[in-house]
Residue, then its C-alpha position, 0 to 999 in steps of 0.5 A: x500549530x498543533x502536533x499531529x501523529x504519524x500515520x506509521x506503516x510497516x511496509x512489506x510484502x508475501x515474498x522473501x525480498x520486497x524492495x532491497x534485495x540480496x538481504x535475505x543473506x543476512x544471519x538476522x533476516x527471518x523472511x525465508x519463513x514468510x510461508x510459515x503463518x506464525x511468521x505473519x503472526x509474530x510480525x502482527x505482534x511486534x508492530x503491534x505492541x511496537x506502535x504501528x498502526x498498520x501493516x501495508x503489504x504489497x503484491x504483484x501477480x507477475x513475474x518480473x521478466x524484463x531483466x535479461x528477457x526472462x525470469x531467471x535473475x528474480x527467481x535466482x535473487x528472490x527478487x518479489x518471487x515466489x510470492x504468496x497472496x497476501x489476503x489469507x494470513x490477514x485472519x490469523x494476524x488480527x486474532x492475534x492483535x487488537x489495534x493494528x490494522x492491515x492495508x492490502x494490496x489486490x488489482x482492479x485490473x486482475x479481479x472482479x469486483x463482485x467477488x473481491x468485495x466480498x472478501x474484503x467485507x469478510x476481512x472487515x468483519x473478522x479483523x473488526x474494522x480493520x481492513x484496508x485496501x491498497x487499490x493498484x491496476x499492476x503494470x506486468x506483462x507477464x501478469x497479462x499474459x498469464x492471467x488474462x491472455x494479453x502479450x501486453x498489459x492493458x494501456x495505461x489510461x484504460x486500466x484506471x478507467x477499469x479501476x474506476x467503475x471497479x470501485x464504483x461497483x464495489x461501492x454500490x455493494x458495500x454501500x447500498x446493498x444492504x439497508x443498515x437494519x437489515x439483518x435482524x436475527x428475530x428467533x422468534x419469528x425465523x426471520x434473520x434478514x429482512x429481504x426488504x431491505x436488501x437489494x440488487x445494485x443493477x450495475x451495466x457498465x462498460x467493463x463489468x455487469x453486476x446484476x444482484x446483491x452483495x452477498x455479505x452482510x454490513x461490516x464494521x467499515x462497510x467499504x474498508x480504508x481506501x489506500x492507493x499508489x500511483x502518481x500519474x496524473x491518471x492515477x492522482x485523479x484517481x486518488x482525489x476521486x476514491x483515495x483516503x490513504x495516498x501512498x506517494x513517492x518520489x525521490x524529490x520532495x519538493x515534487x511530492x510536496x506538489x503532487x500532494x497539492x495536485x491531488x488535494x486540488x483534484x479533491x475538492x473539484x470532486x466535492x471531497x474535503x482535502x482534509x479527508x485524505x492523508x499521503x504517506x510516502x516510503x522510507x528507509x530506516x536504520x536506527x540505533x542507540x547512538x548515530x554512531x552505532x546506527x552507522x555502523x549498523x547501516x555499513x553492515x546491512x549494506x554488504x549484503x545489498x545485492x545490485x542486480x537484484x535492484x537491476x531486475x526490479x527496475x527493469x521491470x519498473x520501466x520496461x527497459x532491460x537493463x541488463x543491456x547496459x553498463x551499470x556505471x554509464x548515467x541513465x538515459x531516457x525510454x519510452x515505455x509504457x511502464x510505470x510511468x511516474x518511476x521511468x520520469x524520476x529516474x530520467x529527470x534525475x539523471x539529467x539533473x545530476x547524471x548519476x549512473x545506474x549503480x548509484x541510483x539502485x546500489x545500496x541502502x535507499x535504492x531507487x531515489x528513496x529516502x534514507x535515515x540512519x541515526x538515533x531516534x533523536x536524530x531520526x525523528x528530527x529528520x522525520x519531522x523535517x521531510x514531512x514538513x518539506x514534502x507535505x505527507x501526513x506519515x511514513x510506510x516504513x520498509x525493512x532490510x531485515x526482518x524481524x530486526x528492521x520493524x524491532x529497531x524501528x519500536x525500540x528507539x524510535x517510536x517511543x521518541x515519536x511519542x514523547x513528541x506527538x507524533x506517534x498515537x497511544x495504544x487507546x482502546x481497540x478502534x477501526x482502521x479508519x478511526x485511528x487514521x482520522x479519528x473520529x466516532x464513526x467506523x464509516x466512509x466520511x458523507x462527503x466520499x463519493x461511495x456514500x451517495x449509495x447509501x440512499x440509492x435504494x433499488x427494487x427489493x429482491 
């Protein structure tokens, strides 16, 4: 059988704790500078020379307020507050790199379509080709509240239903919009597009009304990678439909493994080539010239963890305000209308194991993660292992310090993973889509279902 490369991210986010929290306190950690756009641009550098191929970064566009009935604990502990748009340092990251690409995340359910597509084609175009969009439909109340007037968020199902004619629109911009010729920058004639070949998608839906034409011209991607999260069955059928980048988790493997079949599945029944999406899923990784100092290493990272911090993200994960509850009783099971696939881990491991709240969000590897500490020798084993247990095609790697997480991580274990194909060469400069798949060309596979709008041609303008 034939070795294939990882998919290697970096995974962070435009705020000084992303996922383990309390480690801002840490004398090596640099994400207090996370507003200094030399910040963003040192960290392109790193992974980028490292041997990453992206840098996936999260957002959020609420506050999390469940913890103690406000947002007192995650201002105080930093927990993904404040926080920054994460679109505008992409610029200044890719004129300082060449390879590395960038997977951003924005919400269907807070934007608009019309105006989101044209950022991420000027992203496209200024990055050249390498753009990706992490498409999630946010689960905040207070991201209702604030920005569309709702006490609550919108329910679950309706949200995907938004997201779905979201990309379609998206799709019929980036798409069919403009014909591949369109632009034809003719000096001599004062004619720099032909307005034949441009055209409005007269789109009249349930949730949105686009009446015109994209406002930018073809990009090197056209429509930029199409990352997306969410493990629902709601949100898997979401992913067969549109997804190139499956960013999958649960804390049980052999789970995961049968999620990443459900959606391949899903995937075929909509005309689409399994092969034509790959899963990454989350993990941790403290890693070292020997096991031995890498524990030591770990040990020392964890007492900077910070236990209500993690309480404060998983109350707002849940709905639940687990302020409420002691945090050495076992977990017990809410109904909520909350991220759904993380409140069903988290029940079906405390029944299985009746772990309590402390042992499921303390330490290194909160939240049923998946945790590696060792030499890259020893990493890249267990690497190899759990990919071929869980059936992901990569690892979004996140970070307890920064820069020292993402340093070590390109030090010790990325030249391991090369040396056994499993990670890419630097090559020549490609798109984002390229160096996922392969391949010559920058575009959406034929068999994606945006590309049926590359033959849709409506009246000109």
């Amino acid at each position: 059988m034939s070795i294939t490369p990882f998919v290697l991210s970096a995974f962070t986010m435009s705020t000084v704790s992303h996922g383990n929290y309390g480690l801002w306190r840490h004398p090596a950690d640099t994400t207090s500078r996370y507003t200094d756009v030399r910040y963003w641009v040192e960290l392109a550098k790193l992974l980028e020379a490292g041997g990453f191929d992206a840098l996936f970064i999260a957002d959020a566009v609420g506050q999390l307020d469940v913890f103690g009935g406000d947002a007192s604990a995650a201002l105080a502990r930093a927990v993904q507050t404040p926080v920054t748009d994460p679109l505008l340092a992409v610029s200044a990251m890719a004129a300082a790199t060449e390879h590395l690409g960038f997977g951003i995340t924005v919400s269907t359910t807070y934007e608009h379509p019309y105006l989101l597509a044209r950022k991420f084609s000027t992203l496209d175009h200024l990055t050249d080709g390498r753009i990706g969009w992490n498409i999630v439909t946010s689960l905040l109340d207070s991201a209702a509240r604030n920005i569309i007037g709702r006490d609550r968020q919108i329910p679950h199902d309706q949200r995907y239903a938004m997201a779905q004619e979201f990309v379609e629109v998206a799709f019929k911009l980036w798409e069919g919009s403009w014909e591949p010729d369109a632009v034809v920058r003719d000096r001599a004639s004062g004619v720099y597009t032909d307005p034949d070949k441009v055209h409005p998608i007269a789109h009249e839906g349930t949730y949105f009304s686009v009446p015109g034409a994209h406002l930018v011209e073809p990009s090197p991607q056209r429509t930029p990678v199409l990352f997306q999260a969410g493990t629902s069955a709601a949100g898997r059928e979401f992913a067969a439909r549109n997804a190139e980048l499956v960013f999958a988790s649960d804390p049980r493997p052999d789970v995961l493994r049968r999620n990443i079949e459900d959606v391949k599945r899903r995937a075929a029944a909509c005309g689409r080539s399994p092969g034509s999406i790959k899963f990454i899923t989350s993990v941790e990784i403290v890693t070292d010239s020997s096991d031995s100092a890498a524990r030591v290493k770990a040990d020392e990272l964890a007492r900077y963890h910070d236990l209500d911090g993690g309480l404060v993200l998983l109350s707002a994960l849940s709905g639940v305000d687990w302020s409420q509850y002691g945090v050495d009783r076992p977990i017990e099971q809410f109904d909520t209308d909350a991220s759904r696939s993380i409140l069903a881990a988290v029940d079906d491991a405390g029944h299985r194991q009746r772990i309590t709240l402390r042992d499921y969000v303390g330490g290194l590897g909160g939240f049923g993660g998946q945790l590696f500490v060792g030499s890259a020798q020893t990493v890249a084993d267990d690497l190899e292992a759990y990919a071929e247990r869980a059936g992901v095609d990569g690892f979004n790697i996140a970070y307890h310090i920064t820069p020292g997480s993402f340093a070590d991580v390109a030090e010790f274990l990325i030249p391991e993973l090369r040396r056994r194909g499993r990670a890419r060469p630097t090559g020549e400069p490609v798109s984002l889509r390229q160096r996922i798949f392969g391949g010559s060309s920058a575009l959406l596979p034929d068999d994606h279902p945006a590309a049926a709008f590359r033959q849709k041609r409506i009246l000109p303008i």
